[in-house]
C-alpha positions in Angstrom: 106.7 115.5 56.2 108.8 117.0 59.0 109.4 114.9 62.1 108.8 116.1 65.9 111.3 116.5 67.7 112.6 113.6 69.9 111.5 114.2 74.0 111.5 112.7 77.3 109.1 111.1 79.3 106.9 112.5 81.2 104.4 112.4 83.7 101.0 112.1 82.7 99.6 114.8 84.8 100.9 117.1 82.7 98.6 116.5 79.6 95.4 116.5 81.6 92.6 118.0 79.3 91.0 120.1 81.9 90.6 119.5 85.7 88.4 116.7 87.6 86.9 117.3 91.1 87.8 114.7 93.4 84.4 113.6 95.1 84.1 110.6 98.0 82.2 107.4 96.4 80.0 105.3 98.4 78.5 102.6 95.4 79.6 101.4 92.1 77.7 103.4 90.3 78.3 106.9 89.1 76.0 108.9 86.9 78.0 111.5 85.1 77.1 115.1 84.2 75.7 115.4 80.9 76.8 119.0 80.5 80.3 118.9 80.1 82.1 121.6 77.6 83.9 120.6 74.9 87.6 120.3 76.0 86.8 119.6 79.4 86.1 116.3 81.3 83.0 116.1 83.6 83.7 115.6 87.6 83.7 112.2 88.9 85.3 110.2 91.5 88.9 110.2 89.7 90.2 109.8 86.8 91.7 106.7 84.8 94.3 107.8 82.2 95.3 105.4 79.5 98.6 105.9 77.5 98.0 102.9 75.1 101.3 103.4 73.2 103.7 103.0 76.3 101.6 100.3 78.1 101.1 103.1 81.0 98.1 103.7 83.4 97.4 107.1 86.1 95.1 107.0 88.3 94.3 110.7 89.6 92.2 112.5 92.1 91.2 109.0 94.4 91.8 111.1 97.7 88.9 109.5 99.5 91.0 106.1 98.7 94.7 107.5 99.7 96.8 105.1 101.3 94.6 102.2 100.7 96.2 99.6 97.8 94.8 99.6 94.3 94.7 96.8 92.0 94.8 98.1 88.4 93.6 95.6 86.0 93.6 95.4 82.0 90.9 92.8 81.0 90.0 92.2 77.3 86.9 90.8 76.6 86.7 87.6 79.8 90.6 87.4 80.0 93.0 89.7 82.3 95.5 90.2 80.2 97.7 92.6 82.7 97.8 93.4 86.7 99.6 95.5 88.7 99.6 96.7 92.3 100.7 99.6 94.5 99.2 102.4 97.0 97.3 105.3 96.4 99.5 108.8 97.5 97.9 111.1 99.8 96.9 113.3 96.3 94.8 110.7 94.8 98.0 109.9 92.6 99.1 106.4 91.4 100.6 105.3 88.1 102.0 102.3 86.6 104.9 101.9 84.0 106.2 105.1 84.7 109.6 106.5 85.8 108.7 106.6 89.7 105.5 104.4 89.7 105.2 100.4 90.2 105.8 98.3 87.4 103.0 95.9 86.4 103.3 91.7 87.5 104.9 89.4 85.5 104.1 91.1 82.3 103.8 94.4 80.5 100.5 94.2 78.7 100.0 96.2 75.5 97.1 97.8 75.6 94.5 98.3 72.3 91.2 100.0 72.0 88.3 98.6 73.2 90.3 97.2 76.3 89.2 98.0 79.9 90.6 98.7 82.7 89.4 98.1 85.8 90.6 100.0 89.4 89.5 98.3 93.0 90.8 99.1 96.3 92.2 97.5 99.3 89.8 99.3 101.8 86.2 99.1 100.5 83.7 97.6 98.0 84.4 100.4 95.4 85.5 100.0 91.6 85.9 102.3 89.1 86.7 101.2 85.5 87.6 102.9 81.8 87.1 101.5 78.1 90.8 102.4 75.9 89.1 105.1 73.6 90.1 104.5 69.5 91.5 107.7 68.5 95.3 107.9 67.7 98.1 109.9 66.3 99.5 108.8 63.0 101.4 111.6 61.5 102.6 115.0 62.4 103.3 117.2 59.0 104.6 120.8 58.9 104.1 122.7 55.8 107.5 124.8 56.5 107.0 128.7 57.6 107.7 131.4 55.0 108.1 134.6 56.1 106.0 137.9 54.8 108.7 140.2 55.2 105.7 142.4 57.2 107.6 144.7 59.7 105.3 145.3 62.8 106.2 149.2 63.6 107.3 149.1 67.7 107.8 145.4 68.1 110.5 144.9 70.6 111.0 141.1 70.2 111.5 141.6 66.7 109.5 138.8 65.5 109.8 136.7 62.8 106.0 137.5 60.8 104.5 135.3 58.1 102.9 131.7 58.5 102.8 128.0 58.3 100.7 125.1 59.2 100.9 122.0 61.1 98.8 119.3 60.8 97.6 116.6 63.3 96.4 113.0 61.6 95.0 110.3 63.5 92.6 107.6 63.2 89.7 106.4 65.2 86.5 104.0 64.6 83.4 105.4 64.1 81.6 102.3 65.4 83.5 102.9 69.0 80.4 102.9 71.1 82.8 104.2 74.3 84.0 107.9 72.1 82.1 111.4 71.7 83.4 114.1 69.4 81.9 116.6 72.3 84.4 114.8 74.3 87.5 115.1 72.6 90.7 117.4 72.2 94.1 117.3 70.5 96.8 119.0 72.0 100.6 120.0 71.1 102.6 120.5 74.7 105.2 122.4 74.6 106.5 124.2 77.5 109.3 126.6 75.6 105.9 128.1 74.5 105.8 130.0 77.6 107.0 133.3 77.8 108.7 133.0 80.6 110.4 130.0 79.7 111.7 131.6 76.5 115.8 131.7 77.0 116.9 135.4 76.7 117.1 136.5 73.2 115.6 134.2 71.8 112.0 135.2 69.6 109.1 134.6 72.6 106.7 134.1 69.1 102.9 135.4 69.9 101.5 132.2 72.0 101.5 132.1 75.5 100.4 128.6 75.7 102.8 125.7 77.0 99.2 123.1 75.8 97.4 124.5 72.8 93.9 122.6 72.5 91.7 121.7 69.5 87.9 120.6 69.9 86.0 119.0 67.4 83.0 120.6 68.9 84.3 124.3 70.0 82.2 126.4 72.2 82.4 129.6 73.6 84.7 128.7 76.5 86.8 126.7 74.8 87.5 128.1 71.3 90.0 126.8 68.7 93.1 129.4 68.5 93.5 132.8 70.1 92.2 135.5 67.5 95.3 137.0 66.0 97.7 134.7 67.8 97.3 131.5 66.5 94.1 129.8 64.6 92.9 126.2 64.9 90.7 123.8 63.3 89.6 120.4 63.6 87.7 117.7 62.0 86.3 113.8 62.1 85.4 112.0 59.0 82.8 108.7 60.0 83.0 107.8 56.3 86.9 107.2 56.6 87.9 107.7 60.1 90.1 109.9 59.7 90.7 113.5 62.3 92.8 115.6 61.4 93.5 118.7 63.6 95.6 122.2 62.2 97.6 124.8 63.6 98.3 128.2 61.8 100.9 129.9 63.4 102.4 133.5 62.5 105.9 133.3 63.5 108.3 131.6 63.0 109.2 130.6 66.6 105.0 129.6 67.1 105.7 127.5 64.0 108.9 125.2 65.2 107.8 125.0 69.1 104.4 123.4 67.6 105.8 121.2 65.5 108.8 120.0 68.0 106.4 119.6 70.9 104.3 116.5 72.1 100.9 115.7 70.2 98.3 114.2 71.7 95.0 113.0 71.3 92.5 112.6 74.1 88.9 110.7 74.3 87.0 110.3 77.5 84.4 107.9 77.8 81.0 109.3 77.0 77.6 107.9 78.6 76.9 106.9 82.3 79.6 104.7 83.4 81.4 104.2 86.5 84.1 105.9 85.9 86.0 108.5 83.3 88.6 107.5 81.2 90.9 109.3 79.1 92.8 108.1 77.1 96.5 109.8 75.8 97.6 108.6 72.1 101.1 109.9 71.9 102.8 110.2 68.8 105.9 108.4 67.5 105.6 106.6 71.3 107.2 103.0 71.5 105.0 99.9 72.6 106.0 98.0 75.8 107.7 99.1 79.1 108.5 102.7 79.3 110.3 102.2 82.6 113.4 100.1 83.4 113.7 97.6 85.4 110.0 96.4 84.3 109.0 93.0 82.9 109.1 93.6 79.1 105.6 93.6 77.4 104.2 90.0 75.5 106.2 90.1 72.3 109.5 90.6 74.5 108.9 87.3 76.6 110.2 84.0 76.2 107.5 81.8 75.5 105.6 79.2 78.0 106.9 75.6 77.3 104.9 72.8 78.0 105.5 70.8 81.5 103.3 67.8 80.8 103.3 65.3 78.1 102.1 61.6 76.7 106.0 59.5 76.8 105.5 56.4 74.9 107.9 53.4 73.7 106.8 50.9 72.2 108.2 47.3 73.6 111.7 46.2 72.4 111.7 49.6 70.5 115.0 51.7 70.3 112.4 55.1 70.0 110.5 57.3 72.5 106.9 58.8 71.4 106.3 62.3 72.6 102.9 64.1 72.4 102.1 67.3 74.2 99.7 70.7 74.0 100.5 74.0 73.7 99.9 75.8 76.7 98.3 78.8 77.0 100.8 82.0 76.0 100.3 85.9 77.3 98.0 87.5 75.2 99.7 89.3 72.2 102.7 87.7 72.5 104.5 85.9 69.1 103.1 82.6 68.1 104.8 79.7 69.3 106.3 78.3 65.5 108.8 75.5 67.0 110.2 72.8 69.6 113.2 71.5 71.0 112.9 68.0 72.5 115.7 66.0 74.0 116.3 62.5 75.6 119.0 62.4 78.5 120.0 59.5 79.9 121.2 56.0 79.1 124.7 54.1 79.9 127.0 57.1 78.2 124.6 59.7 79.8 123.8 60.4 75.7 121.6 63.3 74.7 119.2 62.7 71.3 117.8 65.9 70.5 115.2 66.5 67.7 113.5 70.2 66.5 109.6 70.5 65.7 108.3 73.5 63.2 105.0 73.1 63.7 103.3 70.1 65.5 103.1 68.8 68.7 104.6 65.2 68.7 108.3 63.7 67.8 109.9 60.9 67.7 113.2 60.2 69.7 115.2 57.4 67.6 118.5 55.3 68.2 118.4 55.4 72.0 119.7 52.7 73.9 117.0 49.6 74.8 116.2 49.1 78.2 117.6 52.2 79.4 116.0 55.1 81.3 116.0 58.7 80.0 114.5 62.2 81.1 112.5 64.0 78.2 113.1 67.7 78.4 111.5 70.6 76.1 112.1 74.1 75.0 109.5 76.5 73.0 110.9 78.5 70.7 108.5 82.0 69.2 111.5 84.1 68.1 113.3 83.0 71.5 114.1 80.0 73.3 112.0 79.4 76.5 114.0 77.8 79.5 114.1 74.1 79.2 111.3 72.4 81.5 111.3 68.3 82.2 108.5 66.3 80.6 109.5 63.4 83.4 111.2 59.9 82.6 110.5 56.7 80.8 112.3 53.2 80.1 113.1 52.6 76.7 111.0 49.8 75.0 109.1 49.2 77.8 105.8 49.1 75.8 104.7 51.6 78.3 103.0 55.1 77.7 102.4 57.7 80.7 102.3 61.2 81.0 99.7 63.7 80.4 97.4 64.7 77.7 99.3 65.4 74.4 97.8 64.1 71.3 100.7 61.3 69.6 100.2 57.7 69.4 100.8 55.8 72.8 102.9 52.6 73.5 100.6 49.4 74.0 97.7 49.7 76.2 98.0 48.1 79.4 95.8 45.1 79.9 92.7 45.6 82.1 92.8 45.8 86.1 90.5 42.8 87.2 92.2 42.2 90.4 90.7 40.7 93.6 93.2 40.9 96.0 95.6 43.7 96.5 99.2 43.7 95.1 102.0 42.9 97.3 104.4 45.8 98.4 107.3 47.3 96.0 110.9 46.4 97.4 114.6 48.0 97.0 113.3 51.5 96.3 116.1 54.4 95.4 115.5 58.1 95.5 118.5 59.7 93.6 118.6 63.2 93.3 119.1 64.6 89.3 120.7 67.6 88.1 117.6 69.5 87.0 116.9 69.5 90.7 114.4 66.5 90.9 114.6 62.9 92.4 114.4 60.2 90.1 113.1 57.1 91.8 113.3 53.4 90.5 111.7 49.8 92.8 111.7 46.2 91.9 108.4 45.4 90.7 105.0 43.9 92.8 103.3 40.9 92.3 99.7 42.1 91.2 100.2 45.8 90.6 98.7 47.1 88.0 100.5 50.8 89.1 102.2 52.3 91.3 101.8 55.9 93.0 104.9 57.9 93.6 104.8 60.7 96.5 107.7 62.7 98.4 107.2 64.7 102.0 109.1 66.7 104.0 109.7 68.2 107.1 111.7 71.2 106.0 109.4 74.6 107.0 108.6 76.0 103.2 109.8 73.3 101.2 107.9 72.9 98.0 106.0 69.4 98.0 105.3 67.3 94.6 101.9 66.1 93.3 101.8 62.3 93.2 103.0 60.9 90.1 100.7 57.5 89.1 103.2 55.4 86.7 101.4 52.4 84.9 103.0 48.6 85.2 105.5 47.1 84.0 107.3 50.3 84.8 109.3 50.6 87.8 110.9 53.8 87.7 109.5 57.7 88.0 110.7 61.1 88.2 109.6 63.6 90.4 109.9 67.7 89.6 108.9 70.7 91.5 111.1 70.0 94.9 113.0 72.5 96.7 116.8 72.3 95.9 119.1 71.4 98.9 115.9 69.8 100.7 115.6 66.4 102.3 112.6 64.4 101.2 111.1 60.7 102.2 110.4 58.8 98.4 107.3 56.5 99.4 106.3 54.0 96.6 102.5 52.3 96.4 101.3 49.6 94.4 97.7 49.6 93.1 95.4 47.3 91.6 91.4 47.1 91.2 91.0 45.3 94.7 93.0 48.6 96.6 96.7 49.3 97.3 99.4 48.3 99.4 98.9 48.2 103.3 102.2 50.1 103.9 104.4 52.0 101.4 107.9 51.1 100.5 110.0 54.5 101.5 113.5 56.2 100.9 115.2 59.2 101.6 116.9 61.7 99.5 118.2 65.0 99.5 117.5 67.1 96.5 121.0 69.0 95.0 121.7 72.5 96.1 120.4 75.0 94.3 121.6 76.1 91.3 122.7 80.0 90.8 120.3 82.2 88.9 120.4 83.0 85.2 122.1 85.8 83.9 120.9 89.1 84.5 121.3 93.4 84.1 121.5 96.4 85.7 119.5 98.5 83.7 119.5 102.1 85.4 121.5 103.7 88.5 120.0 106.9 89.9 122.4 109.0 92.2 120.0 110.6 95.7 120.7 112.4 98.6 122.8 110.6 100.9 121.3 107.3 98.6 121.3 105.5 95.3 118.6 103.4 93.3 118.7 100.9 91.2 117.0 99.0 88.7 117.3 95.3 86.6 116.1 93.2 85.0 113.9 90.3 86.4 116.7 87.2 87.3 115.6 83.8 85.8 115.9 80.4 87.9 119.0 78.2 87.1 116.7 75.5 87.4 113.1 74.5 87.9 114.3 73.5 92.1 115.8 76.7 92.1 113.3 80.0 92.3 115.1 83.1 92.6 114.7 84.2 96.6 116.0 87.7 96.4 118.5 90.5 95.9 121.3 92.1 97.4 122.0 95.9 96.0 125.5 97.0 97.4 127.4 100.2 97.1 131.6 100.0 97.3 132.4 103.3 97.8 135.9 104.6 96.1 137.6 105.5 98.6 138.0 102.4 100.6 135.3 102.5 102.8 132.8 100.0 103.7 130.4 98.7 101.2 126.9 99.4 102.0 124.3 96.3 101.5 120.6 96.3 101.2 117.6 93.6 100.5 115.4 93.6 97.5 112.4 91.4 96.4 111.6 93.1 93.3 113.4 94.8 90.3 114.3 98.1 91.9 116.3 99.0 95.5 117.7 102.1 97.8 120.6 101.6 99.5 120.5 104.6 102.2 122.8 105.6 104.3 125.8 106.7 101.7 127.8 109.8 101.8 127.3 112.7 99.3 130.3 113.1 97.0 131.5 110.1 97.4 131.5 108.1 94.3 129.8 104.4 94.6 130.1 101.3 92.8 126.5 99.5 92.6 126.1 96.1 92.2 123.3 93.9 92.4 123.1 90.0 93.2 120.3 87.8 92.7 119.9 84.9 95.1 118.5 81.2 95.1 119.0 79.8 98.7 123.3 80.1 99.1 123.6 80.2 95.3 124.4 84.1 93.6 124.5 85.3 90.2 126.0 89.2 89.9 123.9 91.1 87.7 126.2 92.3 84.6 126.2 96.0 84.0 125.8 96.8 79.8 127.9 99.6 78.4 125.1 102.2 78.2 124.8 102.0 82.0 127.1 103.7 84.5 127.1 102.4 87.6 129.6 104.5 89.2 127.9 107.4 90.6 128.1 110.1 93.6 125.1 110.4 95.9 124.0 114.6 95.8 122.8 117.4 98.4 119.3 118.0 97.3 118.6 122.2 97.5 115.1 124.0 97.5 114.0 127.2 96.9 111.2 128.4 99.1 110.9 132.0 98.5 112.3 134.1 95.4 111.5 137.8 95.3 112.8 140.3 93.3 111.8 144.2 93.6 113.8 145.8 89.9 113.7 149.7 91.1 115.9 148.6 94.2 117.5 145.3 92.1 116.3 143.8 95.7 116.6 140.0 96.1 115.2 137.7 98.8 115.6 134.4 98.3 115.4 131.4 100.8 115.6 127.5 100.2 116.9 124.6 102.1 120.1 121.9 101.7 119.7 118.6 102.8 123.6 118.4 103.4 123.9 120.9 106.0 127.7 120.1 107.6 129.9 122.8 106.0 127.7 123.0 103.5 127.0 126.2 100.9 125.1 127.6 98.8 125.9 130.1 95.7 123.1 131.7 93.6 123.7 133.1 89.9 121.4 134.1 87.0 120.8 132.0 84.2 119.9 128.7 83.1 122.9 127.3 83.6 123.8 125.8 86.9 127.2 126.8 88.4 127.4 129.8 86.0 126.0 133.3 85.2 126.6 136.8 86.6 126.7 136.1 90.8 123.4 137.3 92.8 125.7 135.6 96.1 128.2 133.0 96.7 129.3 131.2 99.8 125.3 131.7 101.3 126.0 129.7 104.9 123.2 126.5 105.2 122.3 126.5 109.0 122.2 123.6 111.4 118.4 123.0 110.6 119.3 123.0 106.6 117.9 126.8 106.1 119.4 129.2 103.9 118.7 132.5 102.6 119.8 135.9 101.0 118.7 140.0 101.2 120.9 141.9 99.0 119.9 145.1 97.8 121.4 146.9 94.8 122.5 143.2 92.8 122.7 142.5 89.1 119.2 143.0 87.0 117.5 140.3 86.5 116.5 139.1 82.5 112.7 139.6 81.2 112.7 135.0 81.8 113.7 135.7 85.8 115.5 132.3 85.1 118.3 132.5 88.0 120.5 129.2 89.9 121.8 127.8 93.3 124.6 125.2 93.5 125.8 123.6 96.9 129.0 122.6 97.4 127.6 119.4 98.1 127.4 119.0 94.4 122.9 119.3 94.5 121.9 122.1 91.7 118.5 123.5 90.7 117.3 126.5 88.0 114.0 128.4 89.0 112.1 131.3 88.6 112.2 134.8 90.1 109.2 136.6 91.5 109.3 140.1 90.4 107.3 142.5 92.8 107.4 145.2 90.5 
C-alpha cells in the first residue's frame, strides 16, 4: 500500500461536488428536487458541509441570511454535544474550525455519523439542518505504474505511456436511512493536475482535471473517466459495506498526481428534508481542532470535577467521610477512572490527601479532633482536572452536610420540634481563604436546629453566593463562588421548626485579590499588512474567585519603538497599526482583575515576525507575436514603494518582465512593455514589492 502524500488544509469550498443555487427561504420546510443527477447536489436554500474527521462545519450559499448571526449546532440524539457562533459573509459563507473561521464554544465536538447539525439565524424564524452521512475513507492503495514502452509518434510532452491503478476504500452502513448511492461521489483533488499549473518541463500527463469524480450511479452527464484519458469505476457492497472507487491512469504523471492528491468521499442527504447536507470524509485527516487557538475537542479536555459533596465525621472521630457523584462529562470525552481528595486545615495547616480508582467515597484518617478543614477534589481521566472545594467541616463533630453523594453520613441530627424560634448567633467572623472564598465561624444559638449562611455586596458585577444551610451543632461554613478582591457582608441565621431569627448576626470581609491565571501558549503568529494576529490557547483561572477577564496582545517592535497594545476576549487578536518591515515581538497576557499571566511561546512558534505590503494583480495580458505585456495590480504600502515583475514560480526570481514599476499615491501600479521575454506554455509569472509583499499568478494570453 502506497501512502498519499502529506497536504495542507484547505478550505472546504474547494471540494464542492457540484454547484447549489442560493434561493430566499420563507418556512422551515423545503421540499427538494427529486431529479438530481448523479454527482450533483439538488438546489436548496444553502448548503451544510460536514468534515467529520477535523471536527469542521461550512455553511454555503445563505445570501438571503448575510450579515445576520448563525448558531451552528451539533446535537446527537436529545443532547447538544457542540455550539458555535459567528456571522454570515455577504457570499452566504461561514465556517467553523477552520483557518479563518470561528472556533466552536468551550469545546471542539467530534463529530460521527448519524449526528445532526442544526443551523438558525439571528434575524428570522428559519432553520435549516443536515444528518453526518456514513460513508468514509479508509485506505488509499496504488498498484505502482509500469510503463509500455509505447512511443506516441508526434507527442511533444513526451509522455510517460503505460498504466496503473489506484484504488479508493471506504466504508458506510447500509442501514443509514439519511445516504443514496444516486447521491454520492468520490473524488481525488489535485490541483497540479491542471495543465496550466504543470511547472515547465515537467510531463502535463493526459488529465485536465484538478477534481476527478466517481459516481456509483453514472449517467450521461456525469460519466466515470474521460474516454482515452483516464477510466473510472465504482462500487457499494450492502452485504459488507464496503465502496470501493478505481482510477486507471495511463501516464505516469496521471498515476502519482492521483495518488498524492486529496480523496474524498461525499454523501448528501437524500429524501425531503430541510436542508442538504454533504458531508466530506477525508482521508488520513486527524480528529479534533484543525485550527489553533481553538478549544481542543472532548478527549483533549481535563475532566469536570465534582463541586458538591456529602462531608461527614462521626463524633469524637479523628476521620472525615466523603461521598460525591460524578458529574456530567462532554460527550466523547475519556472516562473519568480516578480521584484526588485532600483535607486542609487544622493547627499545622496539615494537608491529608487520599487517591480513588474507581468509586465515589473516601475516607480522610488521622486528622486532628476538633479542628476545621476544607475538603478539596481533583478528577483525573488521563489528566488532572483543576482542584474545586467541596466546602468545610469540623472534625468529630458527629455532623454530616453537603450535597448528594452516596457514603455513609455522620449521626443524624435529632428531629426539629421547636415552638419558639432560636435565639440569634453571636461573635461571627468572615475570614477570607486562599482558594478565594470566606470561611465563616459563630458561637452557637440556643434552639437552632441550623443556621443559614448568605454574603451580599454592593460592588457593581460581583459574583453573589447561594445560601449555604449548615446543620447544628456546627458553627462554622465555607462560602465559594465570590469575586476575588471584593468586599462582602457575612450574615448568619438560626433556624428551627417554629421560624428563624428576627435579625441576622453580620460581618464584613474582603475576599483576597485575585489570583493570576494559569499557564498558557501562543500557538500561531500570522504577519499582515501594516498588522499581526495571533492565536493561544484558552487561559485557565488561578482559582475558582478568579475568572480570567481578558487579554492584552502587544507588539515590541525591534527597533526601539513603542510597543503597540490591543484587547482581546477570545483566543485570537489583531494588533493594527504596525509598520511593514519592521520586525515585532508578540506577546500575549491573560488577565484576572490586576493579576497577569504571559502566555509562554513553545519552540515550534516564532513570534518574531515583520508585518508585509500586500500586492494584487488586476489585469495580466499577454499578446506572444508582439511578446506584449500589460499588467496592473495594487500595493497597499504605497510610500516609496515598488514593484518588480519576473517570470516563474518563484517569487523574487526568474528572467525580468520590469523592475522598479512606481506604486502611485492611490496604491496603483502598472506596466506596457512591448517586445519582453516569452512567456512559458504555464504563463506562471511574479511581482515582489519592496515592501517585502509577493504573489505568483497567471498570464492571460490574447493570442
Amino acid at each position: 500500500m502506497l501512502p498519499p502524500a502529506s497536504r495542507a488544509s484547505r478550505s472546504p469550498k474547494r471540494l464542492m461536488a457540484g454547484g447549489l443555487a442560493a434561493v430566499t427561504v420563507t418556512s422551515a420546510a423545503v421540499t427538494l428536487a427529486s431529479s438530481a443527477q448523479a454527482g450533483t447536489p439538488p438546489t436548496g436554500p444553502g448548503n451544510i458541509e460536514i468534515f467529520n474527521k477535523r471536527s469542521m462545519v461550512a455553511l454555503e450559499g445563505y445570501v438571503a441570511q448575510a450579515g445576520q448571526e448563525a448558531t451552528v449546532e451539533v446535537i446527537r440524539g436529545t443532547e447538544t454535544i457542540g455550539i458555535g457562533r459567528g456571522t454570515v459573509d455577504e457570499t452566504g459563507f461561514l465556517e467553523f474550525n477552520h483557518p479563518g473561521g470561528e472556533c466552536w464554544i468551550g469545546v471542539t465536538p467530534t463529530i460521527k455519523p448519524g449526528d445532526e447539525v442544526k443551523v438558525s439565524f439571528s434575524g428570522e424564524a428559519f432553520t435549516d439542518s443536515a444528518i453526518t452521512a456514513s460513508p468514509t475513507v479508509t485506505a488509499v492503495e496504488g498498484s505502482g505504474f509500469t510503463p509500455s514502452g509505447e512511443v506516441v509518434p508526434g507527442d511533444p510532452e513526451n509522455r510517460v505511456r503505460g498504466t496503473g491503478t489506484v484504488a479508493i476504500r471506504g466504508t458506510y452502513d447500509p442501514g443509514d436511512p439519511w445516504w443514496d448511492p444516486a447521491r454520492f461521489v468520490i473524488e481525488t483533488v489535485n490541483p497540479e493536475n491542471d495543465d496550466d499549473k504543470t511547472p515547465p518541463g515537467e510531463d502535463p500527463g493526459l488529465s485536465d482535471n484538478r477534481a476527478m469524480g466517481i459516481t456509483l450511479v453514472p449517467d450521461a452527464e456525469h460519466p466515470n473517466g474521460e474516454p482515452g484519458l483516464w477510466d473510472a469505476s465504482a462500487t457499494a457492497d450492502p452485504a459488507t459495506g464496503e465502496i470501493v472507487g478505481t482510477y486507471t491512469l495511463y501516464t505516469e504523471a496521471d498515476y502519482d498526481r492521483v495518488l498524492e492528491g486529496d480523496h474524498v468521499f461525499a454523501a448528501w442527504m437524500a429524501g425531503e428534508e430541510p436542508a442538504l447536507g454533504l458531508t466530506q470524509n477525508e482521508f488520513e485527516e486527524i480528529p479534533g481542532p484543525g485550527m489553533g487557538g481553538c478549544p481542543p475537542s472532548p478527549d483533549g479536555q481535563v475532566p469536570t470535577a465534582p463541586t458538591t459533596a456529602q462531608l461527614s465525621s462521626v463524633a469524637d472521630s479523628t476521620s472525615v467521610t466523603v461521598a460525591w457523584e460524578t458529574p456530567t462529562q462532554p460527550a466523547d470525552a475519556p472516562e473519568v477512572t480516578g480521584y484526588r481528595v485532600a483535607a486542609v486545615g487544622g493547627t499545622h495547616a496539615e494537608q491529608e490527601v487520599a487517591e480513588r480508582t474507581g468509586g465515589t467515597t473516601v475516607s480522610l484518617d488521622g486528622l486532628e479532633a476538633g479542628a476545621q478543614y476544607e475538603i478539596k477534589i481533583e478528577a483525573f481521566n488521563g489528566q488532572w482536572s483543576a482542584q474545586q472545594s467541596l466546602g468545610t467541616i469540623t472534625v468529630g463533630s458527629g455532623t454530616s452536610t453537603g450535597g448528594t453523594g452516596g457514603g455513609s453520613g455522620g449521626e443524624t441530627p435529632p428531629p426539629d420540634n421547636s415552638t419558639q424560634a432560636p435565639a440569634a448567633p453571636t461573635d461571627v467572623t468572615a475570614t477570607a481563604n486562599d482558594s478565594g472564598g470566606v470561611d465563616v465561624s459563630w458561637t452557637a444559638a440556643d434552639g437552632a436546629a441550623s443556621y443559614e449562611v448568605s454574603a451580599t455586596t454592593d460592588a457593581a458585577g460581583a459574583a453573589t453566593p447561594v445560601t449555604t444551610t449548615v446543620q447544628a451543632p456546627a458553627t462554622t461554613a465555607a462560602l465559594s463562588g465570590l469575586t476575588a478582591g471584593t468586599s462582602y457582608t457575612v450574615s448568619v441565621t438560626a433556624v428551627n421548626a417554629a421560624g428563624s431569627t428576627a435579625a441576622a448576626e453580620t460581618a464584613s470581609v474582603t475576599t483576597n485579590a485575585a489570583a493570576a491565571p494559569a499557564a498558557f501558549n501562543l500557538t500561531r503568529v500570522i504577519p499582515g499588512h501594516e498588522q499581526i494576529t495571533a492565536e493561544w490557547t484558552a487561559a485557565q483561572p488561578g482559582n475558582a474567585a478568579s475568572p480570567v477577564t481578558g487579554y492584552d496582545l502587544t507588539a515590541t517592535p525591534a527597533d526601539g519603538g513603542v510597543a503597540v497594545t490591543t484587547s482581546a476576549t477570545g483566543t485570537t487578536g489583531t494588533v493594527a497599526g504596525l509598520r511593514n518591515g519592521v520586525e515585532y515581538t508578540v506577546s500575549v497576557t491573560a488577565k484576572s482583575g490586576t493579576a497577569a499571566t504571559t502566555g509562554t511561546v513553545p519552540a515550534s512558534v516564532d513570534n518574531t515576525v515583520a508585518p508585509n505590503d500586500v500586492v494584487t494583480v488586476t489585469r495580466a495580458q499577454y499578446r506572444a507575436d508582439k511578446r506584449e505585456y500589460k499588467i496592473q495590480g495594487t500595493a497597499q504600502d504605497t510610500t516609496a514603494n515598488r514593484v518588480h515583475l519576473r517570470i516563474g514560480d518563484v517569487a523574487g526570481s526568474g528572467t525580468t518582465i520590469q523592475l522598479n514599476v512606481p506604486v502611485a499615491a492611490d496604491g496603483t501600479w502598472s506596466v506596457d512593455l512591448r517586445n519582453g521575454p516569452a512567456l512559458p506554455r504555464n504563463n506562471r509569472f511574479n511581482v515582489v514589492s519592496d515592501s517585502g509583499a509577493s504573489l505568483v499568478t497567471v498570464m492571460t494570453r490574447s493570442r
